[in-house]
C-alpha positions as CSV (number, residue, x, y, z in Angstrom):
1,X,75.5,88.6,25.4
2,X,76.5,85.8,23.2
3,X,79.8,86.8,23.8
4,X,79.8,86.3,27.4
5,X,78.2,82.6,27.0
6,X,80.9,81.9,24.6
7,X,83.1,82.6,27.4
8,X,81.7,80.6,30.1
9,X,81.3,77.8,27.5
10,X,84.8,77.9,26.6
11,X,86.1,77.7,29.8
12,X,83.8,75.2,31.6
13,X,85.0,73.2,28.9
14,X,88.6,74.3,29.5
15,X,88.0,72.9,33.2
16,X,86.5,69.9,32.2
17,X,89.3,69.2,30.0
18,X,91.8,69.8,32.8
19,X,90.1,67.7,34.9
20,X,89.8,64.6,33.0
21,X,93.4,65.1,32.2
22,X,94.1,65.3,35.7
23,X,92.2,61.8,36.2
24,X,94.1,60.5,33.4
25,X,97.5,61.6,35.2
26,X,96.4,60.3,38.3
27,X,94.8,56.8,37.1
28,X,98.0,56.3,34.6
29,X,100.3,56.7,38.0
30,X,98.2,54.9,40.0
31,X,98.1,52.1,37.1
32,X,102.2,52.5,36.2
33,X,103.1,49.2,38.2
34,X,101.2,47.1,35.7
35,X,102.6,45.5,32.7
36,X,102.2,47.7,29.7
37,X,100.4,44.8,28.0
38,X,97.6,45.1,29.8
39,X,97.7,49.0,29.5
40,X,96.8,48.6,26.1
């Protein structure tokens, strides 16, 4: 049983970690134009 949680758990937290690197991705392409002074 607490297997099976352990599972789900791990990979809701796999999919939220691919998704917030995906918005990463997407926001550091969308933000690539600006100087990298202002990245930072």
């Amino acid at each position: 049983m607490s297997e099976a949680r352990h599972d789900t758990v791990a990979s809701d937290t796999d999919r939220l970690a691919r998704s917030i690197a995906k918005q990463l991705a997407t926001q550091n392409a969308a933000n690539a134009w600006l100087p990298t002074v202002s990245a930072s």
